[in-house]
Structures are given as C-alpha cells and as structure tokens.
C-alpha positions in Angstrom: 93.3 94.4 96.6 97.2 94.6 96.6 98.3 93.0 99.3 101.9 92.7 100.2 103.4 89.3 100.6 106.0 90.2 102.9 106.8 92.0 106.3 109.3 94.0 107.0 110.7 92.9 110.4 112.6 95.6 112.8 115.5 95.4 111.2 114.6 95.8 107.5 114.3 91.7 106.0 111.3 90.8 104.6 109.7 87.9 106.0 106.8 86.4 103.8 103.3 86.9 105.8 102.3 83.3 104.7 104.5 80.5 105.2 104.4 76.4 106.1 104.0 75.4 109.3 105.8 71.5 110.0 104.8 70.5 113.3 104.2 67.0 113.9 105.2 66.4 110.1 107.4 63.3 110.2 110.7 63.4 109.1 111.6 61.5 105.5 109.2 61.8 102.6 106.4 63.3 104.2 107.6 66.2 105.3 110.4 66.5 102.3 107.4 66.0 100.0 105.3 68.9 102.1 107.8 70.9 101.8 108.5 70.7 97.9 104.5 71.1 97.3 105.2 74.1 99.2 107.7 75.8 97.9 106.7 74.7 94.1 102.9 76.2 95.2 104.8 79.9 96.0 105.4 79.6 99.4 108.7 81.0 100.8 108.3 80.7 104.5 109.3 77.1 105.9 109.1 76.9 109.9 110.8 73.7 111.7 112.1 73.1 115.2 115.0 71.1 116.4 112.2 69.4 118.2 110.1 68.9 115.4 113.0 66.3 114.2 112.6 66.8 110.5 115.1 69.6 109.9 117.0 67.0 107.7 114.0 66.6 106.0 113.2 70.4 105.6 116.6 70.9 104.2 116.0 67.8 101.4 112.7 69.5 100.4 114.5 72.9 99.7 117.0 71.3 97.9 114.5 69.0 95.5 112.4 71.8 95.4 114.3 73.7 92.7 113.8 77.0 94.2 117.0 79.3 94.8 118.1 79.2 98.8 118.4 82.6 98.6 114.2 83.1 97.6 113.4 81.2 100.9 112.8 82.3 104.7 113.7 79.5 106.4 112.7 79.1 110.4 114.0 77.1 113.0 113.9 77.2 117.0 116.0 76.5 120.1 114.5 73.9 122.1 114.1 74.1 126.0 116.9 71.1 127.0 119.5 73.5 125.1 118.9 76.4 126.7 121.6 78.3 128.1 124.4 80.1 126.1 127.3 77.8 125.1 124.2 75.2 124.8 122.5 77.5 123.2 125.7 78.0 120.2 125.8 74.2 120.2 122.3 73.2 119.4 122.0 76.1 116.5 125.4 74.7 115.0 123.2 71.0 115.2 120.3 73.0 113.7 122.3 74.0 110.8 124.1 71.0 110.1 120.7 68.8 110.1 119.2 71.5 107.5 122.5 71.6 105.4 122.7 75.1 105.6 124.8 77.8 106.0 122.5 80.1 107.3 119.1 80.4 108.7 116.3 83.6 108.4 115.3 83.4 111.5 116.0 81.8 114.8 113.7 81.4 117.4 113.6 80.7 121.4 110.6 77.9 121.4 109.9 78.6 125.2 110.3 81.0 127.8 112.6 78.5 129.9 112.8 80.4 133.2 116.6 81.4 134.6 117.6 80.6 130.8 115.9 82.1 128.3 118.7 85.8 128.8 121.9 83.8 128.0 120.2 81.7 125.5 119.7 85.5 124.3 123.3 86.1 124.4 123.8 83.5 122.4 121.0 83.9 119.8 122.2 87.6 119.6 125.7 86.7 118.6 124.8 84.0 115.9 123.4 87.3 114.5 125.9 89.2 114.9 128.2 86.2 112.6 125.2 86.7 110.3 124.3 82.8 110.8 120.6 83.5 111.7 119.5 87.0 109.7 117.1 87.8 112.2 116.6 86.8 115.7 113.1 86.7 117.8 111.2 84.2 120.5 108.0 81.7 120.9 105.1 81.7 123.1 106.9 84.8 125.3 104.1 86.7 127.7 104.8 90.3 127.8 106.4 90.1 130.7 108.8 87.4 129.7 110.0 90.3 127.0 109.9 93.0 129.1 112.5 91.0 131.3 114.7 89.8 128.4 115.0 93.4 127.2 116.6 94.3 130.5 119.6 92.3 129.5 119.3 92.3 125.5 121.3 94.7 123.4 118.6 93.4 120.5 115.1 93.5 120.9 113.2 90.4 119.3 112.1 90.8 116.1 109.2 87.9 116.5 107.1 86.6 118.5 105.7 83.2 118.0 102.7 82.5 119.7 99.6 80.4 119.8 96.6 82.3 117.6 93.3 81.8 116.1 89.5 82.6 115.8 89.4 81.5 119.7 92.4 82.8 120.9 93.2 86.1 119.3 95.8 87.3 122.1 94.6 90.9 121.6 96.7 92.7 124.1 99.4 90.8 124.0 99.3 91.8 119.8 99.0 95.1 121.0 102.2 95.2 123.2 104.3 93.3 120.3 103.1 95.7 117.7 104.2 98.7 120.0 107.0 97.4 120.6 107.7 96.7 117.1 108.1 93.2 117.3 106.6 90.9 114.5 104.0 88.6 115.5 103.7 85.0 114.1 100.9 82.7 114.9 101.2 79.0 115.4 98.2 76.9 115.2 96.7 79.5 113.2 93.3 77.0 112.6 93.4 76.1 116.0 94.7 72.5 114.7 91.3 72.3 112.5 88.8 72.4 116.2 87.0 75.4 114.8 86.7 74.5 110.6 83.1 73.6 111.2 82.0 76.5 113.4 79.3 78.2 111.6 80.5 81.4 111.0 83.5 80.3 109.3 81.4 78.1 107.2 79.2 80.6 106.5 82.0 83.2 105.4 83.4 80.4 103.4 80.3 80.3 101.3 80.1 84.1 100.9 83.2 84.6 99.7 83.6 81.4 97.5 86.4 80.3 100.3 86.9 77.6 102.6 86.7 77.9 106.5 90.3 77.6 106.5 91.4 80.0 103.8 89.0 82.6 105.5 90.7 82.2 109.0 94.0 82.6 107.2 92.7 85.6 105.7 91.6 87.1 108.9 95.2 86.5 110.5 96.5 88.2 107.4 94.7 91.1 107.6 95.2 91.3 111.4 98.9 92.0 110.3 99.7 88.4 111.5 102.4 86.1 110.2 100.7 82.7 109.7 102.0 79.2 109.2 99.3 77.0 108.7 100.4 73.3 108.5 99.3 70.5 106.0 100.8 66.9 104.6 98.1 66.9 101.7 99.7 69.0 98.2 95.5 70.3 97.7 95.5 71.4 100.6 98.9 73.5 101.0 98.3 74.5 97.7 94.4 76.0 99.0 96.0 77.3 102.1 98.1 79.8 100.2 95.2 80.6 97.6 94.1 83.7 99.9 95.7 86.7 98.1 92.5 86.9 95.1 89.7 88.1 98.2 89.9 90.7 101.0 87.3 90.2 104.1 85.2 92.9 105.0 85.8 95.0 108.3 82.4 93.5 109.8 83.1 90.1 108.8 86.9 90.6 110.6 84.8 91.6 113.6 82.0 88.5 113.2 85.6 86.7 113.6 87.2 88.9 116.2 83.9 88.2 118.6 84.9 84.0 118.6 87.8 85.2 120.5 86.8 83.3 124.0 91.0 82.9 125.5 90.7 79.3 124.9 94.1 77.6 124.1 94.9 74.8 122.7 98.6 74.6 123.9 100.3 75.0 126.7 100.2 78.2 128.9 103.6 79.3 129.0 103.2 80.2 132.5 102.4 77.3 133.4 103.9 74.9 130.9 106.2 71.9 132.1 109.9 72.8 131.1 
C-alpha cells in the first residue's frame, strides 16, 4: 500500500510518522552509534530530552551520520526544573548548544508542571516565533491540561507526546487531540518490550511474516500515531523501521485495539511527582 512517511503537523511541516526514540540511551558512543544506525537505516525523526543527557551525543550522531541537517526532524524537550519562562529561554538556548545546532524541529514541554507549564508556553511560543524550534507542542498533557493552556496560548500545540501502546491506547484522549488538530506522538510505543510475547502479537507476527514489534509499530502507524520506538542494537533499529512493505487488516487492528486495558507503564501525569 502507499503509505506516507510523513505528517503534516497544524502548521504545514512534515514530521516523519516513524522516528528514534533515545530514552535511557547513554550519552557517548552508544547513543552517537544509535543514532548513526538510524539515520544511515532511513530514519529522519531523532527524539532526545534535556533530561535524557545525551543531546551532545544526538548532535555527534547527526553529524557522523552523513546525512544533510536539513533531511532530519530533530526533537528535544523542556524539562520540569526549567519550567517557567525566562527559564524556560535558558534551558532551550542549553538544549541547543549541547546538540550543536542552530535550530531544532520541534520543542516539546516534557510535563504538565502545574502553575508553570503557561509561561513555559510563552516562552516555547516565542522561540518559534525567532524560528529556533520550527514547531512547538507538549508531553504527557491530559485534555484538560490543554484545554487550560489554550486559555492563555496565542498557538495551539502542534503535539502531544504521550505514553501509548497495545495496553494503553488513550482512545479519547486521541480523539480530543485529533479534533483539535493536534499531532499525537507515542512514547513507549512497545510498552518498553512487557507485551512482545503476548500471544496475539506473536501470532500476527507469524501471519504476516513480522515481528511482535514491527506489528505493534504498524498498528500505531495506522492509528495515525507518531511512533518512536527506542533500540541500542543496529538489527534491531534497522527491523523497527522495516514496517512500510505490509498493511494490517482492519480486524487484526481491532484484535489489537481489544488489549487496550488503561494500564500504564509511566507515570500518571496527574499524579506524577514534579
């Protein structure tokens, strides 16, 4: 089937649907060497964190990597101790300097950090405006963190980060961000590997000639969802992204839809410890 490689965000840049996730990737060779597999395997989407500490790493493997700066969507986040706005304008100059670049695609607010998160806003909308991050969005937001953001914001996010897979599928909360035209991007996409031996996805696997993991990445696809699966191994980030040669059927999306049972791996950002 064609399928296209890239999503148009709200305001018109294309961000690829399949990228590489580096969370918990240490900084220095492994994650300079994940990152150059990547990239040299067709990937164009790299995520990082200033939390993650590897952006200096993540900049090293787009630079060995060979491949133009200009082919590559590079991600990066706001972390919760430099929330706030001039703190906020700080920590994304920090960002940039670590990665070595001038720009990044898209900036993110990692957490909903309450009494914070709307001048970190501020701030995240005018690095936009300077063209410093091309596009702006936020991580593990509820609905009703957005809702209250966009009574302030003069841009609506364009992304949503948040925790998805087989067992969490966030349905409604999808269905809000896709109303409100805001991109949605799941982390943990394999539910950190709990769920490769569950026997439906093993099963699928075999039908379709596929791994458990390149089926679930499949299934987000096809759900419209931006996916960043995460891997230090070159085999396996170059099998991750070898999804675009099979297309699931509608009632194998639905055999997957019914693991859904809200069980989250990370934290509830309700309830999570700023």
């Amino acid at each position: 089937m064609a399928f296209e490689k890239t999503k148009k965000l709200a305001n018109g840049n294309e961000i690829p649907r399949l990228g590489l996730g580096v969370w918990r990737v240490e900084d220095g060779d492994q994650v300079i060497d994940s990152v150059k597999w990547a990239l040299q395997a067709g990937y164009r989407l790299i995520d990082t964190a200033a939390v993650y500490k590897n952006e200096e790493g993540v900049g090293e493997g787009i630079r060995q990597s060979g491949v133009p700066r200009e082919e590559i969507f590079v991600t990066t986040k706001l972390w919760n101790d430099d929330q706030g706005y001039e703190s906020a304008l700080t920590a994304f100059d920090k960002s940039l300097r670590k990665l070595g670049l001038d720009y990044v695609d898209l900036y993110l607010i990692h957490w909903p950090v309450k009494g914070k998160y709307k001048d970190s806003w501020r701030a995240m909308e005018e690095i936009y405006a300077d063209g410093r991050a091309k596009a702006i969005g936020v991580s593990n937001f509820h609905q009703h963190h957005i809702e209250d953001l966009l009574t302030t914001a003069k841009i609506k996010p364009m992304v949503d980060q948040i925790e998805i897979h087989p067992t969490l599928a966030q349905e409604p909360l999808r269905a809000y961000l896709k109303q409100e035209g805001i991109a949605v991007e799941a982390w943990s996409p394999l539910g950190q590997g709990t769920i490769l031996n569950n026997p439906v996805l093993v099963e699928l696997g075999k039908k379709y000639g596929k791994t458990a993991a390149q089926v679930i990445i499949r299934w987000h696809l096809q759900n419209d969802i931006i996916v960043i699966p995460k891997s230090v191994h070159e085999e396996r980030i170059k099998e991750n992204f070898d999804v675009f040669d099979f297309e699931l059927s509608d009632e194998d999306i639905n055999k997957i839809n019914q693991l859904n049972s809200n069980e989250r791996l990370g934290s509830n950002p309700d309830s999570f410890d700023f």
